[in-house]
C-alpha positions as CSV (number, residue, x, y, z in Angstrom):
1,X,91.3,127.6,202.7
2,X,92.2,130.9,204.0
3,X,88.8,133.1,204.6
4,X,88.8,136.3,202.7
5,X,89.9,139.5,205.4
6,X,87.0,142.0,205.7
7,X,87.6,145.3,205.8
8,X,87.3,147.6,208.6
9,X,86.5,150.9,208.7
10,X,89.2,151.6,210.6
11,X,92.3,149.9,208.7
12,X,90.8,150.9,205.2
13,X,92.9,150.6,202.1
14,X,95.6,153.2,201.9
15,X,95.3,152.9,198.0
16,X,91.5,155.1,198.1
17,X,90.4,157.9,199.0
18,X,86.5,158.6,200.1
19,X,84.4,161.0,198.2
20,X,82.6,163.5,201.3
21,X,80.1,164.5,198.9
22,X,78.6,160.6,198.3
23,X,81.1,158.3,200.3
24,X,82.3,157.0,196.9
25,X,85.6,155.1,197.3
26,X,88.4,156.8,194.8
27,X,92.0,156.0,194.1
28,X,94.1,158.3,196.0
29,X,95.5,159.7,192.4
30,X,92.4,161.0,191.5
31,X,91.6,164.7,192.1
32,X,87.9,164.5,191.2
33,X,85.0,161.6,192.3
34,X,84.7,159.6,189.7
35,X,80.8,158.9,190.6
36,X,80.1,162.2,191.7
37,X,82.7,164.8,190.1
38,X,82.9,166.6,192.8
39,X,86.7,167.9,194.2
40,X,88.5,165.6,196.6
41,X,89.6,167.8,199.5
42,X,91.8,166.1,201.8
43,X,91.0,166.3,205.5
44,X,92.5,164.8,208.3
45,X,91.2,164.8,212.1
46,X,88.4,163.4,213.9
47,X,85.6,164.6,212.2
48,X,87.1,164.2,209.4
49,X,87.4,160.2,209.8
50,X,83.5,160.2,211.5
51,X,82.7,162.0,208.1
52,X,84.4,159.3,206.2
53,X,83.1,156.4,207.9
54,X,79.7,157.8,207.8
55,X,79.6,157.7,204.2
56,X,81.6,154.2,203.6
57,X,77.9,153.1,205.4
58,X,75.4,155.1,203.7
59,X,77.3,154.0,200.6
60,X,77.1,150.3,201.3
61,X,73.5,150.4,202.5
62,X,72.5,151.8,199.3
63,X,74.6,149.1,197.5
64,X,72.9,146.6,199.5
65,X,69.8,148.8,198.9
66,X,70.0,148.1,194.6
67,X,71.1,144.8,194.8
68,X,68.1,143.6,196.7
69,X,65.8,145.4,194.9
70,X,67.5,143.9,191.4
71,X,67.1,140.5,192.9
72,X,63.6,140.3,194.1
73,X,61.4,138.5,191.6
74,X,58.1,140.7,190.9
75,X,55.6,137.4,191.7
76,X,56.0,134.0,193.5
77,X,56.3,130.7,190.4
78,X,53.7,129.3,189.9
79,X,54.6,126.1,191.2
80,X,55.5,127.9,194.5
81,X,52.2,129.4,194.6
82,X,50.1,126.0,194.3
83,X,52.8,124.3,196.9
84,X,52.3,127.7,199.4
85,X,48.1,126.8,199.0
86,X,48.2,123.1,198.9
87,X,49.9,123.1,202.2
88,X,47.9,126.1,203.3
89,X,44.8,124.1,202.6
90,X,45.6,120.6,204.1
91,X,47.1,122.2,207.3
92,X,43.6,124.4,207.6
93,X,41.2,121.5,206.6
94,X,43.4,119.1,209.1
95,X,42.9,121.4,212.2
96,X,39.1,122.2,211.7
97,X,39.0,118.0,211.2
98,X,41.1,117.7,214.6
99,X,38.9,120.4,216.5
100,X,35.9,118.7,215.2
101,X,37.2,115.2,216.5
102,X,38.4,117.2,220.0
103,X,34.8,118.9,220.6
104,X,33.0,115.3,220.3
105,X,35.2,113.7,222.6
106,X,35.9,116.3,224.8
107,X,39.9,116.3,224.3
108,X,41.4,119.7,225.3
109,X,45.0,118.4,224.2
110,X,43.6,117.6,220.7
111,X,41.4,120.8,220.9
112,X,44.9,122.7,220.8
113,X,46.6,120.6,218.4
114,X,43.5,121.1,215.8
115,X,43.6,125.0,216.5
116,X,47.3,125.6,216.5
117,X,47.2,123.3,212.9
118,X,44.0,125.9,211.7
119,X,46.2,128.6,212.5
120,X,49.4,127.7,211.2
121,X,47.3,127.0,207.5
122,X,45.5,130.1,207.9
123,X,48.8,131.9,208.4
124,X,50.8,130.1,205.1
125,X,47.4,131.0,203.2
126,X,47.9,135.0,204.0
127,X,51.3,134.7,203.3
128,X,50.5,133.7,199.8
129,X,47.5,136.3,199.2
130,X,49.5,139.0,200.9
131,X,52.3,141.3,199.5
132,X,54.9,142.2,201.7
């Protein structure tokens, strides 16, 4: 399979023409933006293309922008939640039982083992309780 071509800003589609009031891409027909209705001067020159390519980005950003804030669900399922505190909990309880263990004995390997499993529970259970 052929991967699709990406486009560049600097080979861009000779069929539109880019809005300099909101970086909207327009056919090169139209005299008018069609998201902005503002008039579709033509420049040419250096600023002119920095212009241009400056809004193809800002335009894709806040495309990118929408789309990810249309995606994102408002809370975690349920089902995710209990599996995020389960897992939370075990890790937790299972390092304060292994730095128990490695204080009687006097094990600093197992001492480090028990504390990096406390923290690692600790750290899944405020990822759960914390909003980001």
């Amino acid at each position: 399979m052929d991967k699709p071509k990406k486009e560049t800003l600097l080979n861009q589609n000779p069929d539109s023409k880019i809005c300099l009031n909101c970086g909207f891409p327009n056919r090169v027909t139209d005299s008018r933006c069609m998201y902005c209705q503002t008039s579709l001067a033509t420049d040419s020159g250096l600023i002119s293309w920095f212009r241009q390519t400056f809004y193809i980005l800002r335009w894709r950003w806040q495309l990118k922008q929408q789309r990810e804030t249309h995606h994102k669900p408002d809370s975690m399922p349920i089902f995710k939640a209990a599996g995020f505190f389960l897992m939370g909990a075990i890790l937790s309880g299972v390092g304060v039982f292994l730095f128990t263990e490695a204080v009687s004995r006097n094990s600093f390997s197992k001492g480090l083992i028990g504390i990096l499993f406390l923290f690692y529970g600790v750290f899944t259970l405020k990822g759960l309780f914390t909003k980001k």
